[in-house]
KOLMITOR-977198 format. One record per residue: residue number from 1; chain; x, y, z of N, C-alpha, C in turn. Coordinates in pm, 1 decimal. Example, Ala and Ser with C-alpha at 12.3 -4.5 7.8 and 13.67 -1.06 7.14 Angstrom:
2
{num 1, cadena A, n_u 1319.0, n_v -569.0, n_w 780.0, ca_u 1230.0, ca_v -450.0, ca_w 780.0, c_u 1320.0, c_v -330.0, c_w 780.0}
{num 2, cadena A, n_u 1285.0, n_v -225.0, n_w 708.0, ca_u 1367.0, ca_v -106.0, ca_w 714.0, c_u 1290.0, c_v 3.0, c_w 787.0}
END
This chain:
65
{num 1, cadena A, n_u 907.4, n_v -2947.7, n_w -6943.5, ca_u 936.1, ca_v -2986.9, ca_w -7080.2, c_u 1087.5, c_v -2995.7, c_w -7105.0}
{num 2, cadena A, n_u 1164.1, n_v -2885.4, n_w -7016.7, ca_u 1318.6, ca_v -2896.3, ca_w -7059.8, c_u 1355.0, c_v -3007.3, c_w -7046.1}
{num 3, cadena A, n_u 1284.6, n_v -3083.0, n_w -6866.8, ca_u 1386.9, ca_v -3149.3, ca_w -6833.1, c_u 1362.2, c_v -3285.8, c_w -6930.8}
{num 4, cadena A, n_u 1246.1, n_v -3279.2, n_w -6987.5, ca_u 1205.3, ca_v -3473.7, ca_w -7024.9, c_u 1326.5, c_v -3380.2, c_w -7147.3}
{num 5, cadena A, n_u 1343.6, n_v -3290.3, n_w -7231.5, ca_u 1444.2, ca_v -3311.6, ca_w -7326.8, c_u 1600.6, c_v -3330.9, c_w -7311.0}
{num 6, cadena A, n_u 1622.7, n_v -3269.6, n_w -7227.2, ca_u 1770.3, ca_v -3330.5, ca_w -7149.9, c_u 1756.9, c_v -3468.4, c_w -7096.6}
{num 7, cadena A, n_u 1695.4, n_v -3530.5, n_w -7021.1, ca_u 1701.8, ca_v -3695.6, ca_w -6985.2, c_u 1709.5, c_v -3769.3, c_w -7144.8}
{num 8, cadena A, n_u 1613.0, n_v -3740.2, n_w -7213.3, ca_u 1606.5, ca_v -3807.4, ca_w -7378.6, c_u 1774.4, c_v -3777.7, c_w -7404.1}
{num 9, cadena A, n_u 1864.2, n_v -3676.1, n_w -7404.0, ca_u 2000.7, ca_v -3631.5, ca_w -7439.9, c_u 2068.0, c_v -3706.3, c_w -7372.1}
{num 10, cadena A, n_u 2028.8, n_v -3714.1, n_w -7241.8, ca_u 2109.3, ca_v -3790.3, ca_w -7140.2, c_u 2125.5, c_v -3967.7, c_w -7209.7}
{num 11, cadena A, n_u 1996.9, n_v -4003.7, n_w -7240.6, ca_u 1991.5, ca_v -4163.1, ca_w -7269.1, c_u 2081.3, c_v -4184.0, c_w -7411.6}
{num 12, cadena A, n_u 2077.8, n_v -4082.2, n_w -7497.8, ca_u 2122.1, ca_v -4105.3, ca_w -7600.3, c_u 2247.5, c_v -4046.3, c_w -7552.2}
{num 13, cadena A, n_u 2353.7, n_v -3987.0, n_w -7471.6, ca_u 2465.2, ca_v -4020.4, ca_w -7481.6, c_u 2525.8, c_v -4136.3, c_w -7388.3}
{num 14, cadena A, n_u 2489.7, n_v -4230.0, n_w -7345.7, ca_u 2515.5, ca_v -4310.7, ca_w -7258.1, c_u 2589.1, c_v -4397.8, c_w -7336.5}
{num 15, cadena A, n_u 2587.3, n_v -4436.4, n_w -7465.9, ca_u 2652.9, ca_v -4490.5, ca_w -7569.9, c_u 2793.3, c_v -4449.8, c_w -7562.0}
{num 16, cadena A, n_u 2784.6, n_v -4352.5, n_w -7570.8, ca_u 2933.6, ca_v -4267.3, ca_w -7621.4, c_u 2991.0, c_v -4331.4, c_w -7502.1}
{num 17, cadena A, n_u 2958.3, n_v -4287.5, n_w -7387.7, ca_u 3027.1, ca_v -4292.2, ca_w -7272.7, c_u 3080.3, c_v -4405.8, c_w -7195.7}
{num 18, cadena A, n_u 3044.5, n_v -4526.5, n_w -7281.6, ca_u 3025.5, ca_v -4672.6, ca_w -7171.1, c_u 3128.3, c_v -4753.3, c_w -7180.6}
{num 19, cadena A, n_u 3198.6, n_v -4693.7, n_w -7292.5, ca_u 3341.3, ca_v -4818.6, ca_w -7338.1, c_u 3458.3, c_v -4740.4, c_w -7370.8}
{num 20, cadena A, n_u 3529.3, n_v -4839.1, n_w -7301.4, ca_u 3726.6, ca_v -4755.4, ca_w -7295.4, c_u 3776.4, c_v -4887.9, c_w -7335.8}
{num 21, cadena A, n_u 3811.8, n_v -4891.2, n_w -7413.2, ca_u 3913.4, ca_v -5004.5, ca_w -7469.8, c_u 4046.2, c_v -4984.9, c_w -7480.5}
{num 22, cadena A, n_u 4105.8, n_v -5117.2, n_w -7354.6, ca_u 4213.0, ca_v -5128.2, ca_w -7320.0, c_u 4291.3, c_v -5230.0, c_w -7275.4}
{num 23, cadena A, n_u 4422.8, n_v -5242.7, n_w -7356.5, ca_u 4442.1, ca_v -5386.4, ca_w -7307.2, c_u 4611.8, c_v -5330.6, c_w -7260.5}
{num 24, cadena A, n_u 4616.2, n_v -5435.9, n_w -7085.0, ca_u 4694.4, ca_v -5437.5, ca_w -7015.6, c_u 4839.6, c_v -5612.6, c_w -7064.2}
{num 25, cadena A, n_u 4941.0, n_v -5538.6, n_w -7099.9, ca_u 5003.0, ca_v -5670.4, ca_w -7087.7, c_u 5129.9, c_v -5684.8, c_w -6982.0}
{num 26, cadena A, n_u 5116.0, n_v -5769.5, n_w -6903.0, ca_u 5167.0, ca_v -5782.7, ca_w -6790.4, c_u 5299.8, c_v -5777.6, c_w -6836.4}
{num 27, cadena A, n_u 5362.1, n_v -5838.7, n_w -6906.2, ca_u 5531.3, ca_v -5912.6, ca_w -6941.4, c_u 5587.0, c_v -5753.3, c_w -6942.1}
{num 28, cadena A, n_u 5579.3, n_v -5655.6, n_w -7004.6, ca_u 5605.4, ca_v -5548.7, ca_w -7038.2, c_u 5527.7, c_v -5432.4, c_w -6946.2}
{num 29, cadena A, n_u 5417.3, n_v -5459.5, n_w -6854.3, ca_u 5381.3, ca_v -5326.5, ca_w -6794.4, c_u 5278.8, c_v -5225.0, c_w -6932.0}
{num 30, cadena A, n_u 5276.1, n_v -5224.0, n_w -7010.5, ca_u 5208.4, ca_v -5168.0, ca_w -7098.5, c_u 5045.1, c_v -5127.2, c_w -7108.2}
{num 31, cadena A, n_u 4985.1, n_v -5040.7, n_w -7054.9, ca_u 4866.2, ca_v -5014.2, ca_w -7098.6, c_u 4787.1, c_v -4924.2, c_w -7176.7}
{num 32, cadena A, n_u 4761.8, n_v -5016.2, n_w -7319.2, ca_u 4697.8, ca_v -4953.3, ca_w -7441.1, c_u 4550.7, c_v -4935.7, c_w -7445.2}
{num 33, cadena A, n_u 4559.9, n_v -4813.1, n_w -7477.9, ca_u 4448.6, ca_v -4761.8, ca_w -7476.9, c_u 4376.3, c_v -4720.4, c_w -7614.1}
{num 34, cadena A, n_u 4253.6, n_v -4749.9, n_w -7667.7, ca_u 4218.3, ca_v -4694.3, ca_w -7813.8, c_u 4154.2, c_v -4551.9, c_w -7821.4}
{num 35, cadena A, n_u 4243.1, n_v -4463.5, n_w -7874.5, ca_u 4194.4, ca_v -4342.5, ca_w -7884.9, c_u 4039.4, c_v -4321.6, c_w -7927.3}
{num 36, cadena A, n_u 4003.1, n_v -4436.7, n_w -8021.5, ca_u 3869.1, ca_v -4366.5, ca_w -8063.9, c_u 3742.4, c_v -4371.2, c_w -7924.8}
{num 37, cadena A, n_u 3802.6, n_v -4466.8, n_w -7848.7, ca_u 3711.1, ca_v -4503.9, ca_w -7705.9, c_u 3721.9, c_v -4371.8, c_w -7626.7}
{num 38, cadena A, n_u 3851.4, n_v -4331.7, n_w -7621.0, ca_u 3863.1, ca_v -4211.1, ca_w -7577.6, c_u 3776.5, c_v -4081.4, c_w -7604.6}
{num 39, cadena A, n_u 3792.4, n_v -4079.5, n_w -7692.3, ca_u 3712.1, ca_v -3963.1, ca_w -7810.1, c_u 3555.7, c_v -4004.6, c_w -7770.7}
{num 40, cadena A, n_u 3487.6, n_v -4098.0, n_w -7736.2, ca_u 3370.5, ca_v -4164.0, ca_w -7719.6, c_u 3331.4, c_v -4087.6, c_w -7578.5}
{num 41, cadena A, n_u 3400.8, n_v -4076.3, n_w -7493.2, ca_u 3417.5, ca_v -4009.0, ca_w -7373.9, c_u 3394.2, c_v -3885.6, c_w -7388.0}
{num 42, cadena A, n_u 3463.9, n_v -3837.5, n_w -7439.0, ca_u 3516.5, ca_v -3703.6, ca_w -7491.8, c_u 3353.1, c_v -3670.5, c_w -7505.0}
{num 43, cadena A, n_u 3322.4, n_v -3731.2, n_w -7619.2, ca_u 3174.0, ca_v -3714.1, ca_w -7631.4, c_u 3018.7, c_v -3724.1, c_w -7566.6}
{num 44, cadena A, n_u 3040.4, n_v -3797.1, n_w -7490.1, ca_u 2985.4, ca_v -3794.8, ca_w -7356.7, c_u 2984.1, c_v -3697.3, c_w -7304.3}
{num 45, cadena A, n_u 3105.6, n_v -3670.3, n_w -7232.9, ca_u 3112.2, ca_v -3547.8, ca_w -7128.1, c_u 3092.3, c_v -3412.7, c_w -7222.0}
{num 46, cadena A, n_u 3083.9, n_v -3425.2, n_w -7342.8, ca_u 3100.0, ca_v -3272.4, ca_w -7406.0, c_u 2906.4, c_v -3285.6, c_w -7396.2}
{num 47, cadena A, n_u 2827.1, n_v -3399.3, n_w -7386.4, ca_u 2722.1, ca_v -3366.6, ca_w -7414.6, c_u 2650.6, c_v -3329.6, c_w -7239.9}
{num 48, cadena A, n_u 2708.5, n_v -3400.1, n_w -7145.0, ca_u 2640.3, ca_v -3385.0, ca_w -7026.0, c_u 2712.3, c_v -3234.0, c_w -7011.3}
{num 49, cadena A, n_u 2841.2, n_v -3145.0, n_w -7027.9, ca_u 2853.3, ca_v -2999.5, ca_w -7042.0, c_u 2735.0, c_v -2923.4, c_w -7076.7}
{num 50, cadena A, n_u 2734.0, n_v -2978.6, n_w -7205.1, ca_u 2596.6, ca_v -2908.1, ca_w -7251.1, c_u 2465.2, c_v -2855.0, c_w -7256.3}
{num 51, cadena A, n_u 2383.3, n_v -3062.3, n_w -7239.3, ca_u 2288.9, ca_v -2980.2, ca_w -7128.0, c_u 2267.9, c_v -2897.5, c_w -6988.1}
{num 52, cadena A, n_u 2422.9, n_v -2933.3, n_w -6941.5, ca_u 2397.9, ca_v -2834.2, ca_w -6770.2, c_u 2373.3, c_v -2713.5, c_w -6861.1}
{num 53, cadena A, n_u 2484.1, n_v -2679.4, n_w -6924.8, ca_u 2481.5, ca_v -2515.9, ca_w -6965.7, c_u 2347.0, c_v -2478.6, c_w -7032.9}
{num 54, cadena A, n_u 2296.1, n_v -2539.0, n_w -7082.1, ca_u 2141.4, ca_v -2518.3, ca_w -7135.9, c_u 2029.6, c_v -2489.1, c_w -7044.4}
{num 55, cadena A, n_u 2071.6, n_v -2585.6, n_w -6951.8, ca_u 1990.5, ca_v -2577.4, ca_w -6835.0, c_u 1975.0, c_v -2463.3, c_w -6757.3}
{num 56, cadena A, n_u 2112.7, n_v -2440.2, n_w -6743.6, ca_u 2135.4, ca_v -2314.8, ca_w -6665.9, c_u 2085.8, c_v -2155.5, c_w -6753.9}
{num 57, cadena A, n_u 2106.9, n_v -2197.8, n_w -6878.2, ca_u 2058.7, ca_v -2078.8, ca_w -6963.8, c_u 1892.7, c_v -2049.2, c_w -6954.9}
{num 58, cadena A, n_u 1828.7, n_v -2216.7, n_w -6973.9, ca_u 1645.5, ca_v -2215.7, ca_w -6940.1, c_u 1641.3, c_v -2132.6, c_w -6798.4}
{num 59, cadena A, n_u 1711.4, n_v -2167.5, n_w -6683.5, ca_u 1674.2, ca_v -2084.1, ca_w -6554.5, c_u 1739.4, c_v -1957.9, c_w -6552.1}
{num 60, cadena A, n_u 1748.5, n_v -1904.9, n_w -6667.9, ca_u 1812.6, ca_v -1747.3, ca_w -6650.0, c_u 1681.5, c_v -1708.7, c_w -6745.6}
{num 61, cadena A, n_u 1646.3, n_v -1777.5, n_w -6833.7, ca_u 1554.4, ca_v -1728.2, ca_w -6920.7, c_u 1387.7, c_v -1746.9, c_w -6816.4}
{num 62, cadena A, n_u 1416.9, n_v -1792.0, n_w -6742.6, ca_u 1298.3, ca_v -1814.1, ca_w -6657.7, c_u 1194.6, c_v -1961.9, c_w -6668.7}
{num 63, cadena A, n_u 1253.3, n_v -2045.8, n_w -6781.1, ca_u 1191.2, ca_v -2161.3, ca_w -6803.9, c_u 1174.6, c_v -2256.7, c_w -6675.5}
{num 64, cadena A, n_u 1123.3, n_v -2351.8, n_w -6724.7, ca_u 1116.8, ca_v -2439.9, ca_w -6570.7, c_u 1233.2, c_v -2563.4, c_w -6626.9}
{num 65, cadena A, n_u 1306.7, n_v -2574.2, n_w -6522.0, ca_u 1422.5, ca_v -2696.7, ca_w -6587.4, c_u 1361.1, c_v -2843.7, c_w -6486.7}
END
């Protein structure tokens, strides 16, 4: 049961995680990056943290992960 609820967590952060917006301009060397894409990341990885650590908490509690 844990794991189908972590994969469901997993699909729904795949959003966050899929876009970095950034534009390279050659004349100048410059590569801009949009913080909020960043932060999108951010959010991602704060959610795949999460379920590991959950996970790891179900197999201390004895659940089946």
């Amino acid at each position: 049961m844990f794991l189908a609820i972590r994969m469901i967590i997993y699909v729904l952060a795949v959003p966050l995680a899929t876009y970095i917006g950034g534009t390279f301009d050659p004349e100048t060397g410059n590569l801009t990056i949009n913080i909020d894409s960043l932060l999108n990341v951010g959010g991602g990885l704060a959610v795949v943290a999460t379920t590991f650590a959950s996970s790891r908490w179900a197999k201390v509690k004895g659940w089946a992960t």
